[in-house]
VEXROLUM-96593 format. One record per atom (N, C-alpha, C): chain; atom name; x, y, z. Coordinates in Angstrom, 2 decimals. Example, Ala and Ser with C-alpha at 12.3 -4.5 7.8 and 13.67 -1.06 7.14 Angstrom:
2
mol/atom/X/Y/Z
A/N/13.19/-5.69/7.80
A/CA/12.30/-4.50/7.80
A/C/13.20/-3.30/7.80
A/N/12.85/-2.25/7.08
A/CA/13.67/-1.06/7.14
A/C/12.90/0.03/7.87
END
This chain:
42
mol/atom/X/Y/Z
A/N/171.44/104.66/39.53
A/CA/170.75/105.32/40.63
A/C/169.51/104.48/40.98
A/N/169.40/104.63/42.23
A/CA/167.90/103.62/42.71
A/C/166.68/104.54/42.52
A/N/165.71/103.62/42.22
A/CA/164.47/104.61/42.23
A/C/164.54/105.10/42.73
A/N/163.93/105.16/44.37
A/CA/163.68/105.61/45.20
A/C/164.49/107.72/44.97
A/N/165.75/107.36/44.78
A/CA/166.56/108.05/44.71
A/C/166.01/108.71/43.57
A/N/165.98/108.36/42.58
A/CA/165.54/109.11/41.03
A/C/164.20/109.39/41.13
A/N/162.99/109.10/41.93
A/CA/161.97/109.80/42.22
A/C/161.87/110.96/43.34
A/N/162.69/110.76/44.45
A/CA/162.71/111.83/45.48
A/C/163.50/113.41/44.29
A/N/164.38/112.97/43.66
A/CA/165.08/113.89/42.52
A/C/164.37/114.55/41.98
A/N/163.06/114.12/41.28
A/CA/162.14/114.40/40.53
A/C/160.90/115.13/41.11
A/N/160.39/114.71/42.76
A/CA/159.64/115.24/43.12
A/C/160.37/116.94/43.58
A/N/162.00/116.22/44.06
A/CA/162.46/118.13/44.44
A/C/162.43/118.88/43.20
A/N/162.73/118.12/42.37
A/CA/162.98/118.93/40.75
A/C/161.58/119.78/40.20
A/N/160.27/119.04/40.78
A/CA/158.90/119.13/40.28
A/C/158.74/120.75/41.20
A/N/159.30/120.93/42.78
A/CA/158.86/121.28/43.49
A/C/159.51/122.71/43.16
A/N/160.59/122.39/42.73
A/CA/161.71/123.86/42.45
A/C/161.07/124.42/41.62
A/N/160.44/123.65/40.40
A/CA/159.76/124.30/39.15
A/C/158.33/125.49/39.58
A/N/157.28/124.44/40.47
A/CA/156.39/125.22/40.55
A/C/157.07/126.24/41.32
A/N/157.36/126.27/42.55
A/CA/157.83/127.14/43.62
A/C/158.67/128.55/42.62
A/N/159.04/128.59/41.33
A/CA/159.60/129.44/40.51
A/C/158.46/130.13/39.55
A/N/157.81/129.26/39.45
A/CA/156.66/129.62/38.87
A/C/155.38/130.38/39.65
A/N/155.76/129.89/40.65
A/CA/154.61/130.71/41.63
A/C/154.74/132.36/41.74
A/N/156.79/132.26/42.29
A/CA/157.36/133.31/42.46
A/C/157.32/133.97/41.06
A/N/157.06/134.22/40.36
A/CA/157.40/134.84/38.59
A/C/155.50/135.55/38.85
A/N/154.80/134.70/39.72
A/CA/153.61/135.82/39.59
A/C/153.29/137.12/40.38
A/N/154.32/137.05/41.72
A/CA/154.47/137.93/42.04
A/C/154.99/139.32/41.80
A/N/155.16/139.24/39.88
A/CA/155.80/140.04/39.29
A/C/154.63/140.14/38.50
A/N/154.19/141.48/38.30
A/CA/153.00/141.30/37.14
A/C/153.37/141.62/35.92
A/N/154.51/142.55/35.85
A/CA/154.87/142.80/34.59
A/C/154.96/142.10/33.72
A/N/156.30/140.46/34.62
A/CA/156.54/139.72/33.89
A/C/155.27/139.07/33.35
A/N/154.29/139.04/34.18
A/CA/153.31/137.90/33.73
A/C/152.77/138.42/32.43
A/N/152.77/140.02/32.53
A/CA/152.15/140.76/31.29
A/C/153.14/140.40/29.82
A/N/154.59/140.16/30.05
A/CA/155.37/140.54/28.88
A/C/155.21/139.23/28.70
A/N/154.85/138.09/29.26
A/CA/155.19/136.68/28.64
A/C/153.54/136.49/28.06
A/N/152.61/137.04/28.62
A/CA/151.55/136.70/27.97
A/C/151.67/137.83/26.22
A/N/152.14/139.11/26.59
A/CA/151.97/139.76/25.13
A/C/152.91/138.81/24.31
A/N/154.04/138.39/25.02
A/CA/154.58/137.08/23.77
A/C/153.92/136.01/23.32
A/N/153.57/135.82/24.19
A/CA/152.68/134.84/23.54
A/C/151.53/135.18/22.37
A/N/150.70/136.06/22.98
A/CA/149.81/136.85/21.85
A/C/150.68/136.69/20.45
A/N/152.02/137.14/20.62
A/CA/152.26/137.80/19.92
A/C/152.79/136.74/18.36
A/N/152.69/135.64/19.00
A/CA/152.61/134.33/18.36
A/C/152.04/133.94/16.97
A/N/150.51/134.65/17.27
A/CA/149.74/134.24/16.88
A/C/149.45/135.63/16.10
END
């Protein structure tokens, strides 16, 4: 694969991630149950 090609991949790949991550805060619950996991870590 050409760069060019394997970086445009990476920037959509980068973009899908946040853009999922953004959407997951529009949920507060979730944001609540992944932070008590986390707590819950520790």
């Amino acid at each position: 694969m050409k760069t060019a090609t394997r970086r445009w991949l990476g920037g959509v790949a980068a973009v899908a991630v946040l853009a999922a991550v953004f959407a997951s805060y529009l949920q507060p619950e979730l944001v609540v149950e992944l932070a008590t996991q986390v707590w819950n870590c520790f």
